[in-house]
C-alpha positions as a printed NumPy array, in Angstrom:
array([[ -4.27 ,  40.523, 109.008],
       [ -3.657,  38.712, 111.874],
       [ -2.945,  34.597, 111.957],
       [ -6.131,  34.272, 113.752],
       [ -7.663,  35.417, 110.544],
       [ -5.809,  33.26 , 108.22 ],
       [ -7.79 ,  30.273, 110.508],
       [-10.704,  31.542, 109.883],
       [-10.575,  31.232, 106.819],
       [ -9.627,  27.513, 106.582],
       [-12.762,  27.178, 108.779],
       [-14.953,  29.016, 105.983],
       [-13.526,  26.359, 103.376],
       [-14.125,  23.394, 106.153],
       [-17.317,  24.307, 106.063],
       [-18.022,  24.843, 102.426],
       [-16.489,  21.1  , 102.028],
       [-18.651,  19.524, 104.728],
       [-22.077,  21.264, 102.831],
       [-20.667,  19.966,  99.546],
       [-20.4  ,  16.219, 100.864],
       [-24.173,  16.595, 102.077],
       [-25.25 ,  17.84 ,  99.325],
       [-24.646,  14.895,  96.707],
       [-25.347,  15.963,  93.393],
       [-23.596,  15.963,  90.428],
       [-20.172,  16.083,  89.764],
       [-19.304,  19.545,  88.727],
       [-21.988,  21.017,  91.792],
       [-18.658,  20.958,  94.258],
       [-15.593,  20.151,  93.861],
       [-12.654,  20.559,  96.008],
       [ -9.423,  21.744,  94.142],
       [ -5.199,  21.789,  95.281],
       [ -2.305,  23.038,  92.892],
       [  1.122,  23.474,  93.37 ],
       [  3.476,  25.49 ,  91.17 ],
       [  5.817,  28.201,  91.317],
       [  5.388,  32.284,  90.955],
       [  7.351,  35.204,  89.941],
       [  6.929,  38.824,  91.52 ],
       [  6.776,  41.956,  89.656],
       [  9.779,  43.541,  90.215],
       [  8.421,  47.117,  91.108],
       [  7.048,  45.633,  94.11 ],
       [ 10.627,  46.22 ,  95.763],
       [ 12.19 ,  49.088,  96.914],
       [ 15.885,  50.262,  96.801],
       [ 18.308,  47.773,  95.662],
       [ 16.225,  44.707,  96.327],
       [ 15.418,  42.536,  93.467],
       [ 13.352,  38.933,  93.6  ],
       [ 13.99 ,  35.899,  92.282],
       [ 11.983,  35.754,  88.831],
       [ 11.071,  31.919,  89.354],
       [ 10.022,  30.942,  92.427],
       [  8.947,  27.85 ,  94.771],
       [  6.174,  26.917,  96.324],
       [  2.813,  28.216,  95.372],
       [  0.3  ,  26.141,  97.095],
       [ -3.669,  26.683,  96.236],
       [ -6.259,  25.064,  98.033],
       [-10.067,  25.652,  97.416],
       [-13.666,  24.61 ,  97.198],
       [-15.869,  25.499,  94.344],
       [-19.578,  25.407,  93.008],
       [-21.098,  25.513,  90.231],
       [-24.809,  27.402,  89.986],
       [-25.464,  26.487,  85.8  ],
       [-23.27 ,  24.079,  83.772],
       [-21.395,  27.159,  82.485],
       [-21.358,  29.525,  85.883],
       [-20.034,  29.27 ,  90.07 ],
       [-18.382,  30.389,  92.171],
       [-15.019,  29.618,  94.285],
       [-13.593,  30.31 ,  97.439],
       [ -9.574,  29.909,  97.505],
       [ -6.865,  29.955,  99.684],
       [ -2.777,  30.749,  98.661],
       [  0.247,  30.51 ,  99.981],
       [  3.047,  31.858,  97.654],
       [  7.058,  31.959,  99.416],
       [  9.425,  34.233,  97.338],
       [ 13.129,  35.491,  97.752],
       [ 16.165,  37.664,  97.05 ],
       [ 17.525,  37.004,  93.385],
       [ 21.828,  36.847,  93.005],
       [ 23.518,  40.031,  94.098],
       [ 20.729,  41.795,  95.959],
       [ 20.367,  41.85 ,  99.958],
       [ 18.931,  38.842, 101.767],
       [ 15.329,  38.208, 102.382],
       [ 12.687,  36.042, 101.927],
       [  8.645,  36.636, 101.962],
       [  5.541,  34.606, 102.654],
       [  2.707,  35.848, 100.358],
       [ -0.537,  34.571, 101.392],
       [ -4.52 ,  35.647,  99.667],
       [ -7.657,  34.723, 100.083],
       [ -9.982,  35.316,  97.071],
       [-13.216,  34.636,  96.205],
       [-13.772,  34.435,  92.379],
       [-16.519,  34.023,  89.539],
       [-15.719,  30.874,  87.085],
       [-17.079,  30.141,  83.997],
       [-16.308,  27.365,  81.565],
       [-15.411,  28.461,  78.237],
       [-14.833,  24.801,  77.151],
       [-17.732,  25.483,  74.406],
       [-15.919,  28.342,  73.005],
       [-12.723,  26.055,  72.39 ],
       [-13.542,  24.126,  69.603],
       [ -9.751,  22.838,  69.374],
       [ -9.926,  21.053,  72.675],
       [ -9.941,  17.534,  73.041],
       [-12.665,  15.756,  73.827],
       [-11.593,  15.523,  77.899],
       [-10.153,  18.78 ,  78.313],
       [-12.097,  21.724,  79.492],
       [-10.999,  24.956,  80.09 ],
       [-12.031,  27.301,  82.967],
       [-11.859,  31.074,  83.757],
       [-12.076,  32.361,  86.921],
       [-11.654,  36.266,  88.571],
       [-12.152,  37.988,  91.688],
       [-11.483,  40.255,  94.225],
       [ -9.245,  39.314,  97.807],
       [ -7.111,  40.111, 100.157],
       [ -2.9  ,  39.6  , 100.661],
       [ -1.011,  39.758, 103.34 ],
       [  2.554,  39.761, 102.852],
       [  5.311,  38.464, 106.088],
       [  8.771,  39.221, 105.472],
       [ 10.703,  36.905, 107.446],
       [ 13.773,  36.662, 109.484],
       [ 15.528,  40.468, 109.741],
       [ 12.664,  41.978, 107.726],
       [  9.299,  39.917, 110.103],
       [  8.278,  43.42 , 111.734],
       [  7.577,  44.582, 108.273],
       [  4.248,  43.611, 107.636],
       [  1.837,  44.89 , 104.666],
       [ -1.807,  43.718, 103.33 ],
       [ -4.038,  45.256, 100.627],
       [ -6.602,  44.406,  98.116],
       [ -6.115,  42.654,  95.176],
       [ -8.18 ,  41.505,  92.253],
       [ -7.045,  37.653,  90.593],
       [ -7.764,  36.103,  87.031],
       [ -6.572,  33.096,  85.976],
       [ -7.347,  30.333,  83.356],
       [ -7.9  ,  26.674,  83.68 ],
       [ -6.689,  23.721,  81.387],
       [ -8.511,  20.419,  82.52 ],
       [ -7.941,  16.752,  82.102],
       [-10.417,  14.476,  82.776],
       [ -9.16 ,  11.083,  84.646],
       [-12.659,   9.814,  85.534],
       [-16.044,  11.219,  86.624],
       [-14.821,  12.219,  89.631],
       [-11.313,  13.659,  88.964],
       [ -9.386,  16.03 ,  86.692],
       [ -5.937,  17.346,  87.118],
       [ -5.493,  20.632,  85.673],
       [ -2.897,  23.412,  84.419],
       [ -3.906,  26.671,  85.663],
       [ -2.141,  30.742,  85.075],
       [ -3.062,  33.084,  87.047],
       [ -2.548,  37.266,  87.747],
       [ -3.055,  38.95 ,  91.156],
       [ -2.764,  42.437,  90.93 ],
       [ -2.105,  44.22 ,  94.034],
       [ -4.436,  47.756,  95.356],
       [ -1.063,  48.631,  97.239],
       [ -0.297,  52.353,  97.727],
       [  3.77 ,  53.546,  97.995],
       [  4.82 ,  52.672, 101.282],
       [  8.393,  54.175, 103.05 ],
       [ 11.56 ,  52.261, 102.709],
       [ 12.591,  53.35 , 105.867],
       [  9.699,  52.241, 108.219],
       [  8.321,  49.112, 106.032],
       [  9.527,  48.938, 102.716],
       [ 12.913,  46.883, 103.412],
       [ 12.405,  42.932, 102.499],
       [  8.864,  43.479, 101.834],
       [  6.801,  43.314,  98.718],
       [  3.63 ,  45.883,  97.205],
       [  3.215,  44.898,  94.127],
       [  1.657,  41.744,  91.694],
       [  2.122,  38.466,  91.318],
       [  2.   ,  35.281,  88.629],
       [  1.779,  32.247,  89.304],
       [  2.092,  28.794,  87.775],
       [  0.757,  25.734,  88.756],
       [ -0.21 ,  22.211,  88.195],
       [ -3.78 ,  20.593,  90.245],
       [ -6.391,  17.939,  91.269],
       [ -9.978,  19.072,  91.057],
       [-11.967,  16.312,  92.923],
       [-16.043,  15.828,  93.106],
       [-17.202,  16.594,  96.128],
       [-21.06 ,  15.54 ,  95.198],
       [-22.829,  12.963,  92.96 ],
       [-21.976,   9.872,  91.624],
       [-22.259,   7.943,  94.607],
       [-22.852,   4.882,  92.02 ],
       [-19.304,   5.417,  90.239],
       [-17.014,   2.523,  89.652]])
């Protein structure tokens, strides 16, 4: 995928942000949501002796969601994930970005044990990753399919913010690729990642204190 595409799709979730803040509803309709965190590879994702870090910084997650029942939506998401070498392996680093769109469905209701201002959310869905080795490795591009799940811890601050825990599994539709032409500092396989959010209202409560 090309950069030009990677705009495009920050134009997509422009626009989904600038419907949401005409629309004005209620809180949950659309919300805007950002996480940081950190992600570890799968390790078969390398070839020869290269070997990634297990823990890794940043993860960044930006998207825009909406909600079509109290229990069902959809989201539109956008990640950025930057991994490297771990000790004693050859040097290289790698920018993992996706782009997923995914079903979400609260399943506060079917935990009981949560606290009153928690909720919990489950989301999955199909996308797309496109992975950038960088410095000696940068001519060996990749991008496949992938299909993401993840689940959702909320805290509710106020009616119009939550910050959240979230865990999430993108598993790469990569085929083999050769070492020799571009496998070397580049990565097929899946990811986890880690991270810690805002989830922000987007419509309603125009009233609240």
């Amino acid at each position: 995928m090309k950069t030009s595409h990677i705009g495009y799709c920050f134009i997509i979730l422009f626009l989904m942000t600038s419907t949401a803040l005409l629309a004005q509803r209620d809180t949950s309709k659309w919300r805007a949501l950002l996480a940081v965190g950190v992600n570890s590879p799968s390790q078969s994702g390398f070839v020869g002796d290269f070997e990634g870090n297990s823990l890794n910084f940043p993860t960044i997650n930006l998207g825009i969601q909406t909600l079509f029942t109290p229990q069902m939506g959809a989201r539109l998401d956008l990640g950025y994930n930057r991994f490297a070498n771990a000790d004693n392996t050859p040097d290289f680093k790698v920018n993992y970005t996706r782009i997923n769109a995914q079903f979400v469905y609260d399943a506060t209701r079917h935990m009981r044990f949560l606290p009153l201002r928690m909720a919990s959310i489950a989301h999955i869905g199909p996308g797309y990753s496109i992975i950038k080795p960088l410095d000696a490795y940068g001519d060996n591009k990749l991008s496949f399919l992938n299909a993401m799940a993840g689940l959702e811890f909320h805290y509710t601050i106020d009616e119009t913010v939550s910050i959240y825990l979230d865990g999430s599994y993108i598993y790469g539709f990569a085929g083999d690729f050769e070492p020799e032409f571009n496998g070397y500092g580049s990565f097929n396989g899946n990811l986890l990642t880690v991270t810690v959010g805002v989830s922000v209202a987007l419509s309603g409560c125009r009233t609240c204190n």
